[in-house]
N, C-alpha and C positions, 0 to 999 in steps of 0.2 A: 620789328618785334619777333618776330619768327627766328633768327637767330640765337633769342633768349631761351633758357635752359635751366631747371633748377640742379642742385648740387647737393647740395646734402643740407641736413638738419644739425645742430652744434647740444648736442646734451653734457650737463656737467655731472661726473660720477664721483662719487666719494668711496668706492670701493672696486678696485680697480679690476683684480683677477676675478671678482664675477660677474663682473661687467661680460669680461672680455670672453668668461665661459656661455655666459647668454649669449652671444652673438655670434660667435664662434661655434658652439656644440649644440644650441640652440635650433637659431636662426639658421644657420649654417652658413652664416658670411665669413670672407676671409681680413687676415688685416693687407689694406692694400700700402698705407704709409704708417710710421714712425714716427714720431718728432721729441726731444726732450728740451725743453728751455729754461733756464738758470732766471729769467726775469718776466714780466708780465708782458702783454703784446700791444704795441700804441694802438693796435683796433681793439685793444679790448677782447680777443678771443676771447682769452678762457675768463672772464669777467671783471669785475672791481679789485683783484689783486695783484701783486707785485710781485711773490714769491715763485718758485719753482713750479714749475708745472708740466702737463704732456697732451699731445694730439696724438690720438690716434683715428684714422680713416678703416671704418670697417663696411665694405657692400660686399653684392653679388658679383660686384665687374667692376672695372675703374671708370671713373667720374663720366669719363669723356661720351660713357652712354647709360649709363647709371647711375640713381640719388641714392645717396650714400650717408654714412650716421658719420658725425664726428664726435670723436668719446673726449673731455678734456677733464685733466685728471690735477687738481691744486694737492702739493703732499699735504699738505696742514689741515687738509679739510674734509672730515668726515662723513655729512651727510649735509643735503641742502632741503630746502622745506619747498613741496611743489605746491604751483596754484591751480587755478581755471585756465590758463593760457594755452597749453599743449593739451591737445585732447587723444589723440595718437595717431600710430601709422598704421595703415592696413597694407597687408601682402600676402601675395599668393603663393601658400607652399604645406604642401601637405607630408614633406618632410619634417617640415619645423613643427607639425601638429603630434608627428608622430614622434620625435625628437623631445617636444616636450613631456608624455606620457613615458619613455622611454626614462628618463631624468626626474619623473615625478613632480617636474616642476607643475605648480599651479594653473588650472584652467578651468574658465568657465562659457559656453557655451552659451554666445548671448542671439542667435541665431541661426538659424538650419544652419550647418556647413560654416560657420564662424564662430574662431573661439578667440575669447580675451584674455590677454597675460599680461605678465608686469616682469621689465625688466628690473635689475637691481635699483634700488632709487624711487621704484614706484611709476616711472614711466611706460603706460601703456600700448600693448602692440594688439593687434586686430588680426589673425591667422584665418585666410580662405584656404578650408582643406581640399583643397586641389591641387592638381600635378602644377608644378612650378612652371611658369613660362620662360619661354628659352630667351626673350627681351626681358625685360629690367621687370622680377617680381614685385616690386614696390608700387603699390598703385596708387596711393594719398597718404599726406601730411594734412591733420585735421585739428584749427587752431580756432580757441574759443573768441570770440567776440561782444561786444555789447551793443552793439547798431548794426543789423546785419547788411542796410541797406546802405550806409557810410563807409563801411566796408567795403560791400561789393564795387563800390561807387571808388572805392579809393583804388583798388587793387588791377581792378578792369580799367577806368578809364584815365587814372595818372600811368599805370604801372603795366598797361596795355593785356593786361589777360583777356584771355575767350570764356565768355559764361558757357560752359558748357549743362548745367541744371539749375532750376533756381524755386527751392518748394517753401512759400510763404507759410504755411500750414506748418513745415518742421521747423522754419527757419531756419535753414542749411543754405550753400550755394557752393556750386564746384568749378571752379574755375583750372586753367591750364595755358602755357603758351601752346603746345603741339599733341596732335592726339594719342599720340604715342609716347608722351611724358608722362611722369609723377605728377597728381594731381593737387590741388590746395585744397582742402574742404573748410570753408567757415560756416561755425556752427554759433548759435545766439546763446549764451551761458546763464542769462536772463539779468543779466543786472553788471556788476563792472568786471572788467578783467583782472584777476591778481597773479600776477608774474613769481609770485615766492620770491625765491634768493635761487632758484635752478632755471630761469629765465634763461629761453634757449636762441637761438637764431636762425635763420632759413637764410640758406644763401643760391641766387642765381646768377648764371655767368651773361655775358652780354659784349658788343662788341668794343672793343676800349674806347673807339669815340664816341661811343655812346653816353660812358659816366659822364664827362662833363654836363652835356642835353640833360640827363636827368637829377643831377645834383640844380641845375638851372631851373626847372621845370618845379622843385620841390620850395626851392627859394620863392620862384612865383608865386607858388600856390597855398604858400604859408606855411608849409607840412614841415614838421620836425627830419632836420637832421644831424643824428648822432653824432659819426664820422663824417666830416667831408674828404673830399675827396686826395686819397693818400695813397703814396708808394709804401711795400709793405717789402723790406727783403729779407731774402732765405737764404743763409750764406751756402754757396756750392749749385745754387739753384736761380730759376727765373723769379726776376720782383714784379709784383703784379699791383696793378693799381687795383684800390676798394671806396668805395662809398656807402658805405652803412646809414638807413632810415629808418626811421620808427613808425610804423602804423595809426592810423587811428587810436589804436587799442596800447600802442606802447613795443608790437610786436617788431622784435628786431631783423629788419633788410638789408642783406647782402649784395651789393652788386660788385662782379668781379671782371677784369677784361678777359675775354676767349683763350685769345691765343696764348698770352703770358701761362694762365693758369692750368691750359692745358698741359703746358713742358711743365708748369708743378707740381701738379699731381699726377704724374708719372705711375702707376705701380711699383714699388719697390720690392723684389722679390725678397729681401731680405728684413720687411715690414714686421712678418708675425714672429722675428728670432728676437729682434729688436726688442717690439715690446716685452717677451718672454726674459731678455735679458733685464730691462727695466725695472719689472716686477722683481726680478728674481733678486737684482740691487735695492729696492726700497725698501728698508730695514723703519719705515718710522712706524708703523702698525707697534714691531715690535719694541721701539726707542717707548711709545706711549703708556703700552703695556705696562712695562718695567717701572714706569713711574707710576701706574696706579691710575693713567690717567686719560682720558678720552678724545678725538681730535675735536677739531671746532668745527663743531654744526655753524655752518652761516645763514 
């Protein structure tokens, strides 16, 4: 278990360049990968579609010690409707506080020295105005629940986490493989979880003999799974095995093998040109316009 690692959070955005100014001029992450694909992903990244689509990997450092956002970008698709599922990320950075006020972007102060914003999309970030730490600012991914104690129960003891708090009174619980990762927070939303249509994914790496054990282990235990277990490849690049499960709640799990994924996600210095050229080709905003006519909300 101790070898396990989270990796990043998958958000689907429906507007690309202020996505990428949020995070970017914002936050102040950098883009560490690129990717443009002509057809949909047999895992299902970037969701229930077929058509064109993009990843983009924006953190403060690459993966290999850092949880990191993945931006996926459908051309055809304007905006997605959010539920109770994703409740947000908290991170330390009193650049990004000041960054924000700088930009006029919106903020509101929901505790001494913590303020809330919203990236494009309506996805919410949690900003501690403090000096940024020189390890991974990113300190929790906090995801709504409806049992918290099915939950804790699934995630701790099929899926091996460490309860690191656990407050009956808020119904919160914070679990982590290592104490010096990105943390999980589930929080009780009081009633069911609704995923919207921007239903996101949390993905952690782990050792490749492992996925088998645990796609094994999920069969045993009855627990839903999505993807079993599949080669995924990147032409030019390492193919990594993936097993995707769904929580209790429906919430989508990532498990990737280490070493593969580490030679894939690589930094690409040429990442933030990339996207820039991307953007700078996707002409459907204006194709829509011209027609009078608006992308499709999904």
């Amino acid at each position: 278990m101790a070898a396990r690692r989270p990796l990043h959070f998958v958000f689907k955005v429906g507007d690309r360049a202020q996505t990428a100014r949020f995070y970017r001029e914002l936050l102040g992450m950098s883009v560490l990968r690129h990717e443009e694909f002509e057809e949909g992903c047999k895992a299902s990244c970037n969701g229930p579609y077929d058509g064109k689509w993009s990843k983009t990997m924006v953190g403060y450092g690459p993966e290999d010690n850092h949880f990191v956002a993945e931006l996926t970008y459908n051309y055809g698709i304007g905006e997605y409707r959010l539920g109770n599922d994703f409740l947000g990320i908290t991170l330390v950075s009193s650049q990004a506080v000041s960054n924000a006020k700088k930009m006029g972007w919106p903020l509101k102060e929901v505790t001494i020295g913590v303020f809330e914003t919203e990236a494009p999309g309506g996805y919410k970030f949690y900003l501690e105005d403090k000096e940024q730490k020189k390890q991974d600012p990113v300190l929790k991914v906090t995801l709504g629940v409806s049992d918290l104690h099915k939950s804790v129960h699934y995630w701790s003891h099929l899926l091996g986490m460490k309860i690191y708090e656990k407050d009956e009174e808020k119904q919160r619980a914070l679990l982590g493989y290592a104490d010096n990762q990105c943390r999980l927070e589930l929080k009780a939303v009081g009633g069911a979880v609704d995923h919207g249509t921007a239903f996101g994914r949390i993905a952690f790496s782990c050792a490749k003999e492992e996925l088998p054990n645990i796609e094994a282990l999920m069969k045993k235990e009855n627990q839903k799974i999505l993807t079993p277990l599949v080669s995924l490849d990147t032409p030019g690049k390492a193919t990594v095995q993936v097993v995707i499960l769904a929580d209790p709640d429906g919430h989508e799990i990532c498990f990737v093998g280490d070493e593969a994924f580490r030679d894939l996600s690589k930094v690409d210095p040429n990442g933030g040109k990339l996207l820039d050229d991307a953007m700078a080709a996707d002409k459907s905003d204006t194709w829509f316009a011209a027609r009078n006519m608006k992308k499709v909300s999904a």
